[in-house]
mmCIF file of the N, C-alpha and C atoms, coordinates in Angstrom:
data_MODEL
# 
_entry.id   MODEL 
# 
loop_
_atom_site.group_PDB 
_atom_site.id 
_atom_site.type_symbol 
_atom_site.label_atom_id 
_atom_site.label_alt_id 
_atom_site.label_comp_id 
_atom_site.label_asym_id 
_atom_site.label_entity_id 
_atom_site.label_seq_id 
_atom_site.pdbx_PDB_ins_code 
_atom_site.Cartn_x 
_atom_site.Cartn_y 
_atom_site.Cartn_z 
_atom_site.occupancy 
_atom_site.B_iso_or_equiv 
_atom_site.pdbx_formal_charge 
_atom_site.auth_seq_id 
_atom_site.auth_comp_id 
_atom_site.auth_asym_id 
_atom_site.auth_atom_id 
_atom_site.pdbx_PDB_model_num 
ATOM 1   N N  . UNK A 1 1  ? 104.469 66.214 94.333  1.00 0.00 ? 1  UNK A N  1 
ATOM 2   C CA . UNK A 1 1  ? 103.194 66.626 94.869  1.00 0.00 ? 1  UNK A CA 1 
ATOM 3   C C  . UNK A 1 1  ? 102.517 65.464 95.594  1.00 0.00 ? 1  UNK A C  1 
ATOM 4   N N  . UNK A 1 2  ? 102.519 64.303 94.848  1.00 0.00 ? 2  UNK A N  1 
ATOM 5   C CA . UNK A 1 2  ? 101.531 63.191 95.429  1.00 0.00 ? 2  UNK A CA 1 
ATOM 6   C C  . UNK A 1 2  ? 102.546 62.557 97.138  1.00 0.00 ? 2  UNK A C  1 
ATOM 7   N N  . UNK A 1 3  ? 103.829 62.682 97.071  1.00 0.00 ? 3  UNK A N  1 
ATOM 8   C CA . UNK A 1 3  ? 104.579 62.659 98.266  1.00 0.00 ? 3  UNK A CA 1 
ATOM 9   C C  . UNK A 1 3  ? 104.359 63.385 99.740  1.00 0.00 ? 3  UNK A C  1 
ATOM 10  N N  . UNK A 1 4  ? 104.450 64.911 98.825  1.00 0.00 ? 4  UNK A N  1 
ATOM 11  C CA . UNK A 1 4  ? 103.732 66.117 100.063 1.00 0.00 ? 4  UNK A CA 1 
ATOM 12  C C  . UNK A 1 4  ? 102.189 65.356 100.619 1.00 0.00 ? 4  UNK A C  1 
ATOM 13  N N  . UNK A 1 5  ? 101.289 64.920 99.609  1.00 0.00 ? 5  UNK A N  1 
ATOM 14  C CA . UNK A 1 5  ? 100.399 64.741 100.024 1.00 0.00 ? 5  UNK A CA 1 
ATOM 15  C C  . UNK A 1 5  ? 99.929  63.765 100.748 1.00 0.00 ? 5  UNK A C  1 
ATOM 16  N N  . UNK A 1 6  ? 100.978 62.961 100.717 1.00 0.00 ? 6  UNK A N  1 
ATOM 17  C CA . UNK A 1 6  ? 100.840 61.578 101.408 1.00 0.00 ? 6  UNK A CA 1 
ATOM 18  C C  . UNK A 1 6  ? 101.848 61.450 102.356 1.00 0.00 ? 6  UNK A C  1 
ATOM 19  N N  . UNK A 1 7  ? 102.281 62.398 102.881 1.00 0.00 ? 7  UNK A N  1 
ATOM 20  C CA . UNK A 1 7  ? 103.443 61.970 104.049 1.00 0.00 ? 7  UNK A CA 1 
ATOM 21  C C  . UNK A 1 7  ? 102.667 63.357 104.843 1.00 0.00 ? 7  UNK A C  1 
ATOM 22  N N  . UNK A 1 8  ? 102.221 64.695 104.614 1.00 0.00 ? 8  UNK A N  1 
ATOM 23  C CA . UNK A 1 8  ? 101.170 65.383 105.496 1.00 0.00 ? 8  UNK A CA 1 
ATOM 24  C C  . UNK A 1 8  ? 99.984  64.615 105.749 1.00 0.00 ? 8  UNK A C  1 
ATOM 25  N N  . UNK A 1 9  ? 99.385  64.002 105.039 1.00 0.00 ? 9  UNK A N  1 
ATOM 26  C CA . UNK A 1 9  ? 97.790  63.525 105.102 1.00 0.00 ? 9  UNK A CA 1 
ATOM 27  C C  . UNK A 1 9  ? 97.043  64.222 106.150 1.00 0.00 ? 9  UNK A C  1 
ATOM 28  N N  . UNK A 1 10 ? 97.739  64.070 107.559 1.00 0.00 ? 10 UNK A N  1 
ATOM 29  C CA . UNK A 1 10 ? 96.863  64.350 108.586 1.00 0.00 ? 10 UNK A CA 1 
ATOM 30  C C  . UNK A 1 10 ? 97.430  65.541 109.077 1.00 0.00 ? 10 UNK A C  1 
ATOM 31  N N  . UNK A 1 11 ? 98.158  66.495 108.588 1.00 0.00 ? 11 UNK A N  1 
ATOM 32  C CA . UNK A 1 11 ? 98.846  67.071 109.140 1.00 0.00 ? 11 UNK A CA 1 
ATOM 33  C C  . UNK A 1 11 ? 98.332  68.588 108.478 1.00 0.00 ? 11 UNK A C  1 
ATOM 34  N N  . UNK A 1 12 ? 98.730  70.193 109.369 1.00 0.00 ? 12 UNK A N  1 
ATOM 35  C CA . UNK A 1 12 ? 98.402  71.186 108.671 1.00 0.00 ? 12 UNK A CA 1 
ATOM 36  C C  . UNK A 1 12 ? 99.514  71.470 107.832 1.00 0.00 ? 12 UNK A C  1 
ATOM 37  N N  . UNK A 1 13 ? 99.352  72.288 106.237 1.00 0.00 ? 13 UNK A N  1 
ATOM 38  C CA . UNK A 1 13 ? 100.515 72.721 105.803 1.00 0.00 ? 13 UNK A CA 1 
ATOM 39  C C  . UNK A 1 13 ? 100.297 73.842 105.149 1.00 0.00 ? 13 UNK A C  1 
ATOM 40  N N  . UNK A 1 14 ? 100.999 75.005 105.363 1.00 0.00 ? 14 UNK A N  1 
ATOM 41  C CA . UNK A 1 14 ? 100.839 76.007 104.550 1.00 0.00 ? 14 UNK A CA 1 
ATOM 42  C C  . UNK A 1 14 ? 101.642 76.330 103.439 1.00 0.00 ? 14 UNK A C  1 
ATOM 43  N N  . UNK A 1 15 ? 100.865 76.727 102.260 1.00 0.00 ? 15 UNK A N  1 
ATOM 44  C CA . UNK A 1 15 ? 101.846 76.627 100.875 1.00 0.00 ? 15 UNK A CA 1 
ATOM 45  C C  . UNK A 1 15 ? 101.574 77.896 100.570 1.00 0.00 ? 15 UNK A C  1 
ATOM 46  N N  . UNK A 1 16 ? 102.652 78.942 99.737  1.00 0.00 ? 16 UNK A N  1 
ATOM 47  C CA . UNK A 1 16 ? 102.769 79.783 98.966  1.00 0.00 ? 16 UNK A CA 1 
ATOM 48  C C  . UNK A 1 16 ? 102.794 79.266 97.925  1.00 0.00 ? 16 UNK A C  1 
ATOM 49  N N  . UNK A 1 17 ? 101.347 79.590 97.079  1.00 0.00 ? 17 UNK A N  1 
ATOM 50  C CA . UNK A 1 17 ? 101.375 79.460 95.517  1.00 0.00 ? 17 UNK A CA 1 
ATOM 51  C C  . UNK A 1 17 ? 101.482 80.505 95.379  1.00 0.00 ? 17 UNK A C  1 
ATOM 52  N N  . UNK A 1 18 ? 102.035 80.285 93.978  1.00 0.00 ? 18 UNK A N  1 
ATOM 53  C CA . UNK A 1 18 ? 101.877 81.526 92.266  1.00 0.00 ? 18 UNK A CA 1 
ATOM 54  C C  . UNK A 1 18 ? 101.231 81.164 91.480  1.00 0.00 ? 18 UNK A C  1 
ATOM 55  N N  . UNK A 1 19 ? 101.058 79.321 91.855  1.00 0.00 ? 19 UNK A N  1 
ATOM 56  C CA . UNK A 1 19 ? 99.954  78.863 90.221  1.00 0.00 ? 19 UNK A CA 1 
ATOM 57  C C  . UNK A 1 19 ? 98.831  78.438 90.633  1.00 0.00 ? 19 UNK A C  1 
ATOM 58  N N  . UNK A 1 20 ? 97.804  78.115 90.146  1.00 0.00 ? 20 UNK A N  1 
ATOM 59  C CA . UNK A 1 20 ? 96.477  77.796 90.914  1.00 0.00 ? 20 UNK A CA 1 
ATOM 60  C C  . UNK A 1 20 ? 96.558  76.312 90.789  1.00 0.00 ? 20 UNK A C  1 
ATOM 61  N N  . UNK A 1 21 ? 97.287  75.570 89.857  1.00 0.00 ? 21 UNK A N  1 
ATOM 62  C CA . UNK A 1 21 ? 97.374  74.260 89.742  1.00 0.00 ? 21 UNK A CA 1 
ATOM 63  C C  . UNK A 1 21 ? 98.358  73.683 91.330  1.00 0.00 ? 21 UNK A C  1 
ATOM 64  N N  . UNK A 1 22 ? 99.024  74.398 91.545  1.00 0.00 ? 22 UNK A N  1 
ATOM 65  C CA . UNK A 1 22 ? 99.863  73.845 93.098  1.00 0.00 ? 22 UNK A CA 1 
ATOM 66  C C  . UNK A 1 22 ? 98.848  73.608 93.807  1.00 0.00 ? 22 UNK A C  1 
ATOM 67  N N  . UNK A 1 23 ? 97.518  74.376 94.189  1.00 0.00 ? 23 UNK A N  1 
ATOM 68  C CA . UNK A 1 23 ? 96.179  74.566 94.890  1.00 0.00 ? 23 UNK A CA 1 
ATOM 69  C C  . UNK A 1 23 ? 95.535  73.958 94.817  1.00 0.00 ? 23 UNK A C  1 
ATOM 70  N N  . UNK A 1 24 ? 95.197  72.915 93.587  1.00 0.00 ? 24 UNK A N  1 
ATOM 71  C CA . UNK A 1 24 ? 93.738  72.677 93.026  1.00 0.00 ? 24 UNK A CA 1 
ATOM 72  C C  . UNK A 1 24 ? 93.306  71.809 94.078  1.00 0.00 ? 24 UNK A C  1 
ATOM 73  N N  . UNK A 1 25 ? 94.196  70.745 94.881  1.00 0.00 ? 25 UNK A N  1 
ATOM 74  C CA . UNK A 1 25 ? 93.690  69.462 95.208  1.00 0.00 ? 25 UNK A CA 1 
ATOM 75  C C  . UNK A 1 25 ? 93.441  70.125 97.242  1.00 0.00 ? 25 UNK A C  1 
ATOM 76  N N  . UNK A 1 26 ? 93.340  71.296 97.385  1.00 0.00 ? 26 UNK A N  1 
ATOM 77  C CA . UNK A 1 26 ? 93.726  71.955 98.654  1.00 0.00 ? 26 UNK A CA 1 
ATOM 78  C C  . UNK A 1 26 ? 92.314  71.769 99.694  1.00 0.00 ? 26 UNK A C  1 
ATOM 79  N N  . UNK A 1 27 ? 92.607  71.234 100.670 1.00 0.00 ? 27 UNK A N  1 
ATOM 80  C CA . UNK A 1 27 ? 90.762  71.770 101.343 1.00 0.00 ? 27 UNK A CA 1 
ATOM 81  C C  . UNK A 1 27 ? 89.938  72.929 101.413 1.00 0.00 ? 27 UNK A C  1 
ATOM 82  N N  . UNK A 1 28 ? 91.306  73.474 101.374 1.00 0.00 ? 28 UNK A N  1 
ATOM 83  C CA . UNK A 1 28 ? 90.837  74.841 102.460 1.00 0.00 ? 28 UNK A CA 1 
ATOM 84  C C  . UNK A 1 28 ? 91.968  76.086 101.370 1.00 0.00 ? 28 UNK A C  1 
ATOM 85  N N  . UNK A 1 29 ? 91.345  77.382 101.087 1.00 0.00 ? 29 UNK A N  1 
ATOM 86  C CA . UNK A 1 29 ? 92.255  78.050 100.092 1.00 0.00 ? 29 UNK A CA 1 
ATOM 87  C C  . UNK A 1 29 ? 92.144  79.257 100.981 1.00 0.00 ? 29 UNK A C  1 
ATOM 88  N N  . UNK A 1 30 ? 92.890  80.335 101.705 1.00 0.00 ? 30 UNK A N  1 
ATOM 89  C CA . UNK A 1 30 ? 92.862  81.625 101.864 1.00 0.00 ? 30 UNK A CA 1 
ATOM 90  C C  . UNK A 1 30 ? 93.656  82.477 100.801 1.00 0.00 ? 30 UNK A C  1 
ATOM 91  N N  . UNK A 1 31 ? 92.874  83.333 100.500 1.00 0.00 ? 31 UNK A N  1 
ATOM 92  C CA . UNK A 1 31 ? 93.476  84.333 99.354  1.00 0.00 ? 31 UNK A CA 1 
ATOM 93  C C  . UNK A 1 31 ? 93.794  85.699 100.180 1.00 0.00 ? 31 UNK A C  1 
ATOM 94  N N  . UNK A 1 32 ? 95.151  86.243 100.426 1.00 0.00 ? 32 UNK A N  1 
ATOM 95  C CA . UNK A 1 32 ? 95.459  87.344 100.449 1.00 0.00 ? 32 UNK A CA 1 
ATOM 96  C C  . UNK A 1 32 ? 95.735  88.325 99.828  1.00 0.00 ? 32 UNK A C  1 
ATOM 97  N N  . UNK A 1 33 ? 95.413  89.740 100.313 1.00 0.00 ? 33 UNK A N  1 
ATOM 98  C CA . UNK A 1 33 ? 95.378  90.442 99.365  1.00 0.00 ? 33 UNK A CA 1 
ATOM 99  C C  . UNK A 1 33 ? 96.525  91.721 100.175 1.00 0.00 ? 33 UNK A C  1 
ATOM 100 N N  . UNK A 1 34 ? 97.483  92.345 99.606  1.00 0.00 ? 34 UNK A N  1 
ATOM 101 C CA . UNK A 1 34 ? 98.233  92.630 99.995  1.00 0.00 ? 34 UNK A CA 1 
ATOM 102 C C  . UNK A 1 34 ? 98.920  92.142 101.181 1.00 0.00 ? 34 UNK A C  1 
ATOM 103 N N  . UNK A 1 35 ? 99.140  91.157 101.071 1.00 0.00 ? 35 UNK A N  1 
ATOM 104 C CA . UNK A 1 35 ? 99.563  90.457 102.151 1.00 0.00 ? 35 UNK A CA 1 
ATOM 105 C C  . UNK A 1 35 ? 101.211 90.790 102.356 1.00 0.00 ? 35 UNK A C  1 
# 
């Protein structure tokens, strides 16, 4: 995790969670709903 986060830093990335802990440290969260 701390790798992803430090080799994107400046960069956009989109993640598929299942856990809310993958999320916690996220700027920005969109929640879909039947997506």
């Amino acid at each position: 995790q701390k790798v992803v986060m430090t080799a994107f830093a400046d960069r956009t990335v989109v993640t598929i969670a299942h856990r809310v802990h993958t999320i916690l440290t996220a700027d920005l969260v969109i929640v879909m709903k039947r997506g």
